[in-house]
N, C-alpha and C positions, 0 to 999 in steps of 0.2 A: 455388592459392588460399592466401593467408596465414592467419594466426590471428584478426584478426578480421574476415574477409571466411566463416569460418569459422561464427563464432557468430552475425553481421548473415546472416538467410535470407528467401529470399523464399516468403510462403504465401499461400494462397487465401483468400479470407473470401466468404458468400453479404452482400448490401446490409442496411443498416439505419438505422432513419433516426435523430434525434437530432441532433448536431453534426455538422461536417464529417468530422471525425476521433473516431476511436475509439481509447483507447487500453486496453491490457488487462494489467493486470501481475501473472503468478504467482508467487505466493510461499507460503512459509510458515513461519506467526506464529514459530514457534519456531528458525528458523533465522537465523542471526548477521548472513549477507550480506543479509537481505530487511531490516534496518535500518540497512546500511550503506548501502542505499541508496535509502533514505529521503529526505537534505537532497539528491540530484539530480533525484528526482521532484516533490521540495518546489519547488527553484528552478523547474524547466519550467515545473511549474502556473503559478506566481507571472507567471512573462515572456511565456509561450505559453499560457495555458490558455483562451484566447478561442477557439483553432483547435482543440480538441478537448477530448475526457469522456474520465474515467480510472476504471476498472472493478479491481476487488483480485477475483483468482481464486486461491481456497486449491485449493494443487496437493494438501495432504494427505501430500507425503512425508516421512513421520518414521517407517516402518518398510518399504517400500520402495526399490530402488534400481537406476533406469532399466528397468521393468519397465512401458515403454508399448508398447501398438500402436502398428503406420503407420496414417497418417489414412486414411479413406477418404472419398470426395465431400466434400473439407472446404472447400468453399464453401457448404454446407447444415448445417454442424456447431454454428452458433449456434444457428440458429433451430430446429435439432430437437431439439439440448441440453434449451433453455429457452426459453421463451415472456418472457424476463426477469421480469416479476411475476406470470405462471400457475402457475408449476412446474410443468413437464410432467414433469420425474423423477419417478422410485417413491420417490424418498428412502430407499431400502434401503440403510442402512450396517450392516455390522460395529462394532457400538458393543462397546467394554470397560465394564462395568459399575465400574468403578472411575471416582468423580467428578472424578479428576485426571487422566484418558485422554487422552492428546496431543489426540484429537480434540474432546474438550469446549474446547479453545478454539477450534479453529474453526467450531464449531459457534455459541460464544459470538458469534462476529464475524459469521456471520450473521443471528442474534437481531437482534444491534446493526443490522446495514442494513435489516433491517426495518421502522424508520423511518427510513431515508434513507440515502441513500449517504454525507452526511456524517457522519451519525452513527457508520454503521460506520467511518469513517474515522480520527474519535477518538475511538471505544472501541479499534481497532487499536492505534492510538499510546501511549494507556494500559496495552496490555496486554503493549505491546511494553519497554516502559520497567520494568515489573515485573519481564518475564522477562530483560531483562539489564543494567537497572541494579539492581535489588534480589535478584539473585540466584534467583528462582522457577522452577524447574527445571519444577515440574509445577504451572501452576496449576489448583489446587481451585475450590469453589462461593463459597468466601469472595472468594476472591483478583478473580475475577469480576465480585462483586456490587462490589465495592470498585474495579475498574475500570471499571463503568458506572455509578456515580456519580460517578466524577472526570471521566467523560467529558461527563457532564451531559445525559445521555438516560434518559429515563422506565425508571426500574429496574421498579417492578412490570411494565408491558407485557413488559421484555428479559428479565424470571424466566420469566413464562408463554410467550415464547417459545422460549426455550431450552430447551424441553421439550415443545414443541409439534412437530406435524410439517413444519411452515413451513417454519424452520431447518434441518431435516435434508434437508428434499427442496432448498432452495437451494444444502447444501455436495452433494448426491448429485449436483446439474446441474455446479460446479465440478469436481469429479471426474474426470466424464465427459468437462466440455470440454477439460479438460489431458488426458487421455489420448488424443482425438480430434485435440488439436492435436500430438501428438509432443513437448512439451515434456519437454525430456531435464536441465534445468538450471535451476535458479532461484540467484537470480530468473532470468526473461525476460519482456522487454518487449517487446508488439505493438502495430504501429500497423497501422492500415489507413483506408482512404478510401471512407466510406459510401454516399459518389453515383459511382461509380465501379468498373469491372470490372478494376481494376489489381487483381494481386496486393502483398496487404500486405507488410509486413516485421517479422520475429522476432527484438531483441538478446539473445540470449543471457549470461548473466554480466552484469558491471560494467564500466564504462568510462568515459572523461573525459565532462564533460559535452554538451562541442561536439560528441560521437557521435550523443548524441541531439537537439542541434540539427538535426544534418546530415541523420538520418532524418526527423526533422519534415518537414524542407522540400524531401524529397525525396517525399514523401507528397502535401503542399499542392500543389506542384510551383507557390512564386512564391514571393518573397524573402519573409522572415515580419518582421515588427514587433513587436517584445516588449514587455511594456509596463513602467512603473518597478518597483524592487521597492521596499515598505514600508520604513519604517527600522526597525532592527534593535529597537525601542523596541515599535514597532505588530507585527511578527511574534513577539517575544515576548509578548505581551497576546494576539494568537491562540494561540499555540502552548503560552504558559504555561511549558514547560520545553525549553530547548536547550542542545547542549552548545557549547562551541566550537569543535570541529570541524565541528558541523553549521553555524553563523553563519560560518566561513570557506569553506565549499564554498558556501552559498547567495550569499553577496558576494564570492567571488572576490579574498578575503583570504589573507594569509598569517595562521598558528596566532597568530604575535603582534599585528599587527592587528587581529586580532578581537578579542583577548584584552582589547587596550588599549580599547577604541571598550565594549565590554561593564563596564570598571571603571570609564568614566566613568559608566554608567547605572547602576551599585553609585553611586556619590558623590552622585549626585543621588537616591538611595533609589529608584530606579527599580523597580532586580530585586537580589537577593542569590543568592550563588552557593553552590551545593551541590555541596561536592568527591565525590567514589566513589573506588571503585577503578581504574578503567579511566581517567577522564578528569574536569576539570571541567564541571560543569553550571551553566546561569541561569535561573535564576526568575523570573517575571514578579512584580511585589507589588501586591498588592492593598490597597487603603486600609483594611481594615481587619486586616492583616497587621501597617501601624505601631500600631495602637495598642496 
């Protein structure tokens, strides 16, 4: 077996209904590769995201290190996890009473899907851009509130939930389901097919994008149809802030392609660019950014 016949595994999932496809991707917030791979989850959605849901399961490992069980009956592992909006966990974590605790952000990211899965979605992307484009090693309560207001989700409700037992019993069900599913590496990405007794499939790591075409449609099991993507104009206005690496992986640019197509939208006062340390970023502008 090669190396990524290695990481691509095949698993069990019990049925569920929603979309055809379910998609499940562990990560966690604080770890470098779960935003590196980011713009290839970004483009699927954008091309594929008709044929399936895509669910963020915080693995939790920031002080652990491959310290899972083997699954057991993990065709029944979802639905006795979590009821997805009952919370059948006891939500019993090992909390650090220190309000910068690895775990308070993903605690925070649960808060946040507590109205919606998009919402958690871009509180994630906020929180994630803190912690490594602005350097925030341990985000605090500040750091937080400050990315659930960029994110544009109801801060009072996301305070009282992040201290509510909601929250905790949602990361106590992720927990659980990463340990029940053996996940040994993040990220890893599972798909599986919810009208269907086929075992799904688990990519382990990172890889080109057409890896997880070819899982998609090996899942669907019929040629798939993608649909256009936005122009680079209208995914910034969602997205608000990208770098150029991410606007090259998502169009299937080279670094300077993108670079050039992004300073025409500088020239036209579109988005302006905010350099870092690691790379250039673009900003969407807002009409009342010119004045």
């Amino acid at each position: 077996m090669n190396k990524l016949e290695d990481k691509i595994m095949p698993i069990s999932f019990q049925k569920c209904v929603h979309r055809p496809i379910e998609a499940y991707l562990f990560i966690d917030p604080l770890c470098r590769d779960c935003w590196v791979i980011d713009p290839l989850v970004t483009k699927l959605l954008l091309e594929y995201g008709h044929y399936f849901t895509l669910r963020h399961v915080l693995t939790g490992k920031v002080e652990s290190s491959h310290k899972w069980n083997k699954p057991a009956n993990i065709r029944f592992v979802w639905e006795k996890t979590t009821s997805l909006h009952g919370f059948s966990c006891d939500g019993k974590i090992n909390m650090h009473k220190s309000d910068s605790s690895p775990y308070i952000s993903s605690l925070a990211i649960k808060a946040a899907e507590l109205q919606g899965r998009k919402a958690g979605s871009k509180f994630l992307r906020k929180l994630q851009e803190a912690i490594f484009l602005s350097n925030v090693h341990k985000p605090d309560s500040e750091t937080l509130l400050s990315c659930a207001e960029k994110s544009g989700i109801d801060v009072k409700e996301f305070m009282d939930d992040l201290h509510a037992a909601g929250a905790r019993k949602a990361f106590q069900c992720d927990l659980k389901f990463t340990n029940e599913m053996h996940i040994t590496e993040i990220p890893s990405l599972v798909f599986f097919h919810t009208n269907s007794d086929e075992e799904g499939i688990k990519i382990a790591g990172i890889y080109s994008y057409d890896v997880y075409v070819q899982v998609l449609r090996e899942i669907v099991n019929e040629e798939l149809v993608p649909k256009s993507l936005p122009s680079i104009e209208e995914l910034l206005h969602e997205y608000e802030f990208l770098s150029t690496r991410e606007v090259a992986t998502i169009y299937g640019m080279s670094h300077a392609e993108a670079e050039r197509e992004l300073k025409k939208l500088v020239l036209k006062r579109k988005v302006r660019q905010l350099p870092t340390e690691r790379e250039m970023y673009w900003k969407f502008t807002k009409e009342n950014d010119l004045v």
